[in-house]
Backbone as ProteinMPNN parsed JSONL, in Angstrom:
{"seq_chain_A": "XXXXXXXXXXXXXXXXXXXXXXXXXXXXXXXXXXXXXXXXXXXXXXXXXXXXXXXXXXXXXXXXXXXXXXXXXXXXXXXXXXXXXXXXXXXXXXXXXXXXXXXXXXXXXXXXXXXXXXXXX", "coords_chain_A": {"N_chain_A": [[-44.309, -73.735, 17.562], [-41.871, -71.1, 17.401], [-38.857, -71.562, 18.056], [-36.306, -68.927, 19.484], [-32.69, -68.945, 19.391], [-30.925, -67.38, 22.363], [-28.126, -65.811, 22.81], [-26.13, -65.036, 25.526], [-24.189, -62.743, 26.559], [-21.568, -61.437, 28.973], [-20.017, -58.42, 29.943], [-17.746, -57.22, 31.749], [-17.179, -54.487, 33.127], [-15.681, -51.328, 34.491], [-17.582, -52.674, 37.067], [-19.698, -53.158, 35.702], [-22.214, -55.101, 34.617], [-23.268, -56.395, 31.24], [-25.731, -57.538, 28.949], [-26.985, -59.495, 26.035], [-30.127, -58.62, 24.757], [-33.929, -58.696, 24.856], [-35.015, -60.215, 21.102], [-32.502, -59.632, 20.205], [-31.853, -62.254, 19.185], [-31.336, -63.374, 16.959], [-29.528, -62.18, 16.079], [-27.385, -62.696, 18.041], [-27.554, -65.472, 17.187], [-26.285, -65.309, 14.351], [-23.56, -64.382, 15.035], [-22.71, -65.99, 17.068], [-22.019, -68.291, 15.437], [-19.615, -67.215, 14.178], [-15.911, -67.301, 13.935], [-13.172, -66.032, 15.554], [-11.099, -66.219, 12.956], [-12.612, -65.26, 11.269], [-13.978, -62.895, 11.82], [-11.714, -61.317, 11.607], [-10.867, -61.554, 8.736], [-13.116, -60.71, 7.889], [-13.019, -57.869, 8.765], [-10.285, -57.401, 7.106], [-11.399, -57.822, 4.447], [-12.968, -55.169, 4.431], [-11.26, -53.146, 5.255], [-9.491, -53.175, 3.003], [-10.924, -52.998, 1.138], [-13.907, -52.548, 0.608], [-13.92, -50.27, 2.24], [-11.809, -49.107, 1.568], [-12.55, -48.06, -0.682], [-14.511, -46.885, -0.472], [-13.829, -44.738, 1.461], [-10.867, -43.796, 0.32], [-7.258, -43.423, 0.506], [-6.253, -44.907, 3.89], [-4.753, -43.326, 5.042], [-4.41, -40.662, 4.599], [-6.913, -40.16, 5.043], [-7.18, -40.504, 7.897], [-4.956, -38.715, 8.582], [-6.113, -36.245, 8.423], [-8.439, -36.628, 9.638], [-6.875, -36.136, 12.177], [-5.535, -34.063, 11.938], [-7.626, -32.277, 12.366], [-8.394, -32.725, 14.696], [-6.302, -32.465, 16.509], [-6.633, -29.364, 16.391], [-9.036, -29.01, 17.501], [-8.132, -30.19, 20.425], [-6.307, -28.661, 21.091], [-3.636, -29.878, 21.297], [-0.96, -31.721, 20.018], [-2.571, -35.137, 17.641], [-1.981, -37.597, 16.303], [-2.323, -39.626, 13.283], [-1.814, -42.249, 13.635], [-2.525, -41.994, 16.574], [-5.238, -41.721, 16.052], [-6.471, -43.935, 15.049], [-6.197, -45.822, 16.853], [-7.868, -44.846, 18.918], [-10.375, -45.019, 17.243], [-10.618, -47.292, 17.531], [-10.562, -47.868, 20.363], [-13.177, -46.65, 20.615], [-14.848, -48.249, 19.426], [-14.31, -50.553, 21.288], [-15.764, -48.972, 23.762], [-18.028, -49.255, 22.494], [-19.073, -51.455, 22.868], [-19.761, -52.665, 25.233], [-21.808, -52.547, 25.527], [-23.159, -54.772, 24.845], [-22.066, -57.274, 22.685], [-21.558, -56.508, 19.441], [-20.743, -58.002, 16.048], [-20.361, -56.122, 14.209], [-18.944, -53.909, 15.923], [-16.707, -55.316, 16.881], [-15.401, -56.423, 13.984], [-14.662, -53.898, 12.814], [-13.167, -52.647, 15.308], [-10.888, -54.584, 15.182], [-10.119, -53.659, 12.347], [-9.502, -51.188, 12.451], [-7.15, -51.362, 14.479], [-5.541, -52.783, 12.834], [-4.568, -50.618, 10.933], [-4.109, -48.883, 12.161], [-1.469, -49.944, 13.439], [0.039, -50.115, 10.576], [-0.054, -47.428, 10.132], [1.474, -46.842, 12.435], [4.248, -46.663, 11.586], [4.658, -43.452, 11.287], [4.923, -42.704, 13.94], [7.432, -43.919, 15.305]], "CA_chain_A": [[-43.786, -72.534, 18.177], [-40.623, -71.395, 16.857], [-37.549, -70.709, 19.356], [-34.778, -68.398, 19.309], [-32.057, -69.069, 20.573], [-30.381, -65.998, 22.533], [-26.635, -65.573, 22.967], [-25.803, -64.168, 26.992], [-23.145, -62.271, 26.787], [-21.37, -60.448, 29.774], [-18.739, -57.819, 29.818], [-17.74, -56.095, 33.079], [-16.635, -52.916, 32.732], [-16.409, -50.573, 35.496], [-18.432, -52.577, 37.513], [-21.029, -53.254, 35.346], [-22.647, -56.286, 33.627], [-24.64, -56.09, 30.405], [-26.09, -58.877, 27.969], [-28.145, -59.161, 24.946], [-31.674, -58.133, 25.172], [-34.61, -59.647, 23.461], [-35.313, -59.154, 20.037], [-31.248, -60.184, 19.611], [-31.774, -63.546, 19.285], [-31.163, -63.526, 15.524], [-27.997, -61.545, 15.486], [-26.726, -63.861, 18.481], [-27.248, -66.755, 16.833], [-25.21, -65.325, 13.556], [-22.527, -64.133, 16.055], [-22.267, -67.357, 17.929], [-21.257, -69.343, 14.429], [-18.355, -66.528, 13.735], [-14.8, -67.844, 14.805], [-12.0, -65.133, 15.613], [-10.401, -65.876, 12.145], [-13.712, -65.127, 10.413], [-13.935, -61.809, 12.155], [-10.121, -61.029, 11.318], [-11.049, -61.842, 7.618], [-14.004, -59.517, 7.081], [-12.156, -56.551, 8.908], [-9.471, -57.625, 5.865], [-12.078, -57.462, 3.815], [-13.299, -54.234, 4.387], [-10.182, -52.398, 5.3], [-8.891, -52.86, 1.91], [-11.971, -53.015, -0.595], [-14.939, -52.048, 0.148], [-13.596, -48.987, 3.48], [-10.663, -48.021, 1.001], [-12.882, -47.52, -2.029], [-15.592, -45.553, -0.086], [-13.06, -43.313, 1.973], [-9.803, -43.559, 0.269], [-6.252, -44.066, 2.063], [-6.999, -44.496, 5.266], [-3.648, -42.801, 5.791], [-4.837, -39.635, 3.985], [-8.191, -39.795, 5.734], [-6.92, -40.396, 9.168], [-4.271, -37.502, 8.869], [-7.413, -35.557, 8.18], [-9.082, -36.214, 10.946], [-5.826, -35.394, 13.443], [-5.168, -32.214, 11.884], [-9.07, -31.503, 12.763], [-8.537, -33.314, 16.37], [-5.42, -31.568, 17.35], [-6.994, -28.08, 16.41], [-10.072, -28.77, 18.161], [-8.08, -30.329, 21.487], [-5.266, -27.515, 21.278], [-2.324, -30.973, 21.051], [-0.857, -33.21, 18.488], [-2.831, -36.089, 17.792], [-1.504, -37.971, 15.207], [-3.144, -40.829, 12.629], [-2.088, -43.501, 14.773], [-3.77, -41.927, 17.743], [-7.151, -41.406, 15.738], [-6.899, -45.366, 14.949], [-5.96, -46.525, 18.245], [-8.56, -43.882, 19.403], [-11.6, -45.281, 16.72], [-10.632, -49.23, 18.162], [-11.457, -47.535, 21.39], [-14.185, -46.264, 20.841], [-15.846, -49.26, 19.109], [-14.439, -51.324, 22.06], [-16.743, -48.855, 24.286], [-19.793, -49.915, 22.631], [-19.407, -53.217, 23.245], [-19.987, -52.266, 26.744], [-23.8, -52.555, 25.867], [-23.222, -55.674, 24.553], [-21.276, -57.622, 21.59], [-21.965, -56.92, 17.851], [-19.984, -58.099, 15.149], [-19.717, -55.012, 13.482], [-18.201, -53.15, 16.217], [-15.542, -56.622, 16.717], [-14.662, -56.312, 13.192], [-14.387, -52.517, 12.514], [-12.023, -52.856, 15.833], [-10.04, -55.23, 14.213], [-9.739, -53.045, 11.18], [-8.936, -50.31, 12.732], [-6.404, -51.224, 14.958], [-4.622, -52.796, 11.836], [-4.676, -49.847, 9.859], [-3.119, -48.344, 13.579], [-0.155, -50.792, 12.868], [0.189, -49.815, 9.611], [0.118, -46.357, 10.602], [3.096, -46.569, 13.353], [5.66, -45.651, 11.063], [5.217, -42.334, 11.389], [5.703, -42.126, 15.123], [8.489, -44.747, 15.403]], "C_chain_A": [[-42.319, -72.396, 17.815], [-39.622, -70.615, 18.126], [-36.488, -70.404, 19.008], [-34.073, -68.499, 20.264], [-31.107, -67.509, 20.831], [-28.924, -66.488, 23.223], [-26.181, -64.825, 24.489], [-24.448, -64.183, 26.933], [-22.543, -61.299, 28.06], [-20.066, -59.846, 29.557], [-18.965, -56.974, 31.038], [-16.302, -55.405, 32.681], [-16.717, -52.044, 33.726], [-17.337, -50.973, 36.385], [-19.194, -53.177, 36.983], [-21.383, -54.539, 34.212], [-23.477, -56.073, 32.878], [-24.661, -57.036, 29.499], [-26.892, -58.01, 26.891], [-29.481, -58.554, 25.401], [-32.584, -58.595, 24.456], [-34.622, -59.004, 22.432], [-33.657, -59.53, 18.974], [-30.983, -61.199, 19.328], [-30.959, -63.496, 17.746], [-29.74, -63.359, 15.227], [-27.23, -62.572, 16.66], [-26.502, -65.077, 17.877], [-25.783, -66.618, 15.548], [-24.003, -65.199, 14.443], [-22.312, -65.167, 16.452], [-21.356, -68.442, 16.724], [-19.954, -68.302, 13.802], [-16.971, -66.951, 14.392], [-13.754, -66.239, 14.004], [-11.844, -65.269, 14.0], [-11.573, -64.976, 10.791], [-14.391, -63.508, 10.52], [-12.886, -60.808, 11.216], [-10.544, -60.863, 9.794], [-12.136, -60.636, 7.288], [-13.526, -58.195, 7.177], [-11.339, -55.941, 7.75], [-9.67, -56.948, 4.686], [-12.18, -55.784, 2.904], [-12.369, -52.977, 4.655], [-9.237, -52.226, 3.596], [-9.436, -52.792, 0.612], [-12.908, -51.903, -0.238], [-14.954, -50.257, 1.234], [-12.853, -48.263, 2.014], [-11.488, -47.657, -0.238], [-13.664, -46.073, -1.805], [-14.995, -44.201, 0.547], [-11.95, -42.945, 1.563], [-9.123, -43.88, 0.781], [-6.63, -44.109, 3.255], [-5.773, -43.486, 6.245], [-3.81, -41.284, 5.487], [-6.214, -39.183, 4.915], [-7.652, -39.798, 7.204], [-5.911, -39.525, 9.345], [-5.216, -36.166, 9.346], [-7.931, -34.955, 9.421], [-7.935, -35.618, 12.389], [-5.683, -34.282, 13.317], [-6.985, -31.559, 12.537], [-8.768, -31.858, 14.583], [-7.571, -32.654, 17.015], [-5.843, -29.779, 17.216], [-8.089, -27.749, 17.237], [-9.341, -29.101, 19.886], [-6.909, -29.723, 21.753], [-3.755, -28.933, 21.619], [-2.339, -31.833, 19.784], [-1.825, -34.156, 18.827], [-2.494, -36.493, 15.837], [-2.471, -39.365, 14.564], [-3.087, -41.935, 13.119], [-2.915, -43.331, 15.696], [-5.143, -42.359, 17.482], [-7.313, -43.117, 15.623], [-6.738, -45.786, 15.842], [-7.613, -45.858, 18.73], [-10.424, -44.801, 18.874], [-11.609, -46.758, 17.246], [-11.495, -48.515, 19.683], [-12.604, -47.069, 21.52], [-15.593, -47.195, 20.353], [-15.836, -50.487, 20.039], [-15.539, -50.92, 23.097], [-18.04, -48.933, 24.021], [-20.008, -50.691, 22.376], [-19.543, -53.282, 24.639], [-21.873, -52.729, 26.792], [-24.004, -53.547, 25.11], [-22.527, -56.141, 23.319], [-21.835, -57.296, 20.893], [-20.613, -57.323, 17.026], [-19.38, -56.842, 14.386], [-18.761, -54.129, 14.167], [-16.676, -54.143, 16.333], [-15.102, -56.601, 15.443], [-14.369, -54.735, 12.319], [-13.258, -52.271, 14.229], [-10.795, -53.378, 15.558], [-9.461, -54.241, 12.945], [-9.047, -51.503, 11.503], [-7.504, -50.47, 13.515], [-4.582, -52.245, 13.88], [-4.308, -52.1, 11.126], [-3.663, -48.874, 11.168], [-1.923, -49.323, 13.656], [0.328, -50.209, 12.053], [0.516, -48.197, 9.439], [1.273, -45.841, 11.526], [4.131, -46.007, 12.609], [5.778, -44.818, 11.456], [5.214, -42.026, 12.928], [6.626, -43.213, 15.962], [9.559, -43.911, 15.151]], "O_chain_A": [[-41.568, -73.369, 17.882], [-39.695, -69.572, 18.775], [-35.689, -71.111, 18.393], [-34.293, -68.331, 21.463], [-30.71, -66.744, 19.952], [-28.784, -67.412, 24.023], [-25.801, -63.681, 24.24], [-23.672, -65.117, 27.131], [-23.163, -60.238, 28.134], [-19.115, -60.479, 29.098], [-19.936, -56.274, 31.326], [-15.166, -55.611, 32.254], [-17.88, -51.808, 34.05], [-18.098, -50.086, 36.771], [-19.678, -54.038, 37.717], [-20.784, -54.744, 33.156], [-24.533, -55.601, 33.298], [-23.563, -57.472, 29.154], [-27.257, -56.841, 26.757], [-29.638, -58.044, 26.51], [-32.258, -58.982, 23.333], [-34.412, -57.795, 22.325], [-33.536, -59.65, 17.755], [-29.786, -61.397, 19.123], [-29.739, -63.649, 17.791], [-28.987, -64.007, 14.5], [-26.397, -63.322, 16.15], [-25.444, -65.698, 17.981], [-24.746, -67.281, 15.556], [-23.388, -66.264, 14.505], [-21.201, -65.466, 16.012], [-20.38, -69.145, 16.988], [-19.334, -68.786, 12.855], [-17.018, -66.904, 15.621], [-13.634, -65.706, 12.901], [-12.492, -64.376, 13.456], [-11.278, -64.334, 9.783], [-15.09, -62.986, 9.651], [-13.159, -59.903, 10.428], [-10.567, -59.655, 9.558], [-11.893, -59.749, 6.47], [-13.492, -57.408, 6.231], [-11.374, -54.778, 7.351], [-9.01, -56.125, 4.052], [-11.857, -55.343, 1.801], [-12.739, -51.865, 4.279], [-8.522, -51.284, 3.254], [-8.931, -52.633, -0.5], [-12.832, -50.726, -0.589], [-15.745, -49.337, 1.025], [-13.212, -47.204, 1.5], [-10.945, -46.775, -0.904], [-13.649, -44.96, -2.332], [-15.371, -43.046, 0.351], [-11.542, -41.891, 2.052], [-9.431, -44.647, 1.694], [-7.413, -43.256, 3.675], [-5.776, -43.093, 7.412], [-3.214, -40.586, 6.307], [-6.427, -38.055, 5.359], [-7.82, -38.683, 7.698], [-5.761, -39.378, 10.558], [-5.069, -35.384, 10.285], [-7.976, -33.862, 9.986], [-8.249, -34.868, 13.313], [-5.664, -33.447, 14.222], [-7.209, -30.461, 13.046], [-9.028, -31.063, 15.487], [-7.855, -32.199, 18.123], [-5.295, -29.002, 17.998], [-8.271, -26.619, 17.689], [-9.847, -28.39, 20.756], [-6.309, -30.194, 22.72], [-2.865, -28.503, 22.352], [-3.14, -32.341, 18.999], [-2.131, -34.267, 20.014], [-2.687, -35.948, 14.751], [-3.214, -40.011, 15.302], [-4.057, -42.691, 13.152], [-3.876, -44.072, 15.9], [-5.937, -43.004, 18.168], [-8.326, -43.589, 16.14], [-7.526, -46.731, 15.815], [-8.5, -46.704, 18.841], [-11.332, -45.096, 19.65], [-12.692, -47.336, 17.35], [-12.687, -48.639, 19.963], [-13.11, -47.07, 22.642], [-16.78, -47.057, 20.649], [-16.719, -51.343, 19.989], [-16.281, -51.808, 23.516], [-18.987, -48.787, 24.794], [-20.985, -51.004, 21.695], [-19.312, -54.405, 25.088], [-22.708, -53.043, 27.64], [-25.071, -53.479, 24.5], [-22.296, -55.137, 22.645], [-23.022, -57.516, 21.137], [-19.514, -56.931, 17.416], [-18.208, -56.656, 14.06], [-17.871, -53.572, 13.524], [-15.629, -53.676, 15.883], [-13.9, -56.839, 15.562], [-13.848, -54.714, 11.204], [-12.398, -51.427, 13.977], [-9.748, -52.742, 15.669], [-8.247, -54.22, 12.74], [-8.225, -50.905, 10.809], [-6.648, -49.659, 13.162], [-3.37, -52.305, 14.092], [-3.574, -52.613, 10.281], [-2.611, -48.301, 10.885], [-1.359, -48.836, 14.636], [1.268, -49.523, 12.458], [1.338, -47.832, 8.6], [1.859, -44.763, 11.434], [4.795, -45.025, 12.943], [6.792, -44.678, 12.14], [5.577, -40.873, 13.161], [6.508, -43.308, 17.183], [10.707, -44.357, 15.162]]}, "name": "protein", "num_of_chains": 1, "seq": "XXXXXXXXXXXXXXXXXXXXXXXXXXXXXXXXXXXXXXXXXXXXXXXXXXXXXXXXXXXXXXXXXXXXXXXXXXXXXXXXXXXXXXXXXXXXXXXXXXXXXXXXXXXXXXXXXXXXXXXXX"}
């Protein structure tokens, strides 16, 4: 009989506790052998190869999207915002439990939101 092992994760949020679910065993287990720097590293990765090839600057693309975000929410929002903004929004769906992908596309974003400060410094 073969056993997976499953990863119980909790995050309270508002209140609310949520874990893996079956079926995640697999991706827990990869997840469980990832250490912080190994996260940090693929973000790296992908923030400067294989993100910047497929979308371009990300300083060009994330202007992009502000000039679309401040027209649609009638205020500035500037390219830092939208990266601060896309970390947040991959931190809220870790609300329904950890993945790696959203932990290192957080990471990547909120370095590229560093990198981005200049222009409202």
């Amino acid at each position: 009989m073969e056993h997976k092992m499953k990863k119980e994760i909790n995050i309270r949020t508002a209140g609310s506790k949520r874990g893996t679910s079956e079926g995640e065993g697999d991706q827990a287990v990869e997840e469980q052998s990832m250490v912080r720097s190994d996260i940090l590293s693929k973000a790296n990765i992908l923030i400067t190869g294989d993100r910047a090839r497929q979308y371009g600057s990300a300083e060009e693309n994330f202007n992009c999207i502000a000039t679309m975000w401040t027209a649609y929410l009638g205020r500035h929002v500037s390219a830092y915002d939208v990266a601060n903004m896309m970390a947040l929004l991959k931190i809220a769906r870790m609300r329904n439990g950890v993945h790696q992908d959203s932990s290192v596309d957080g990471c990547g974003y909120l370095a590229l939101a560093y990198e981005l400060s200049n222009e409202v410094t």
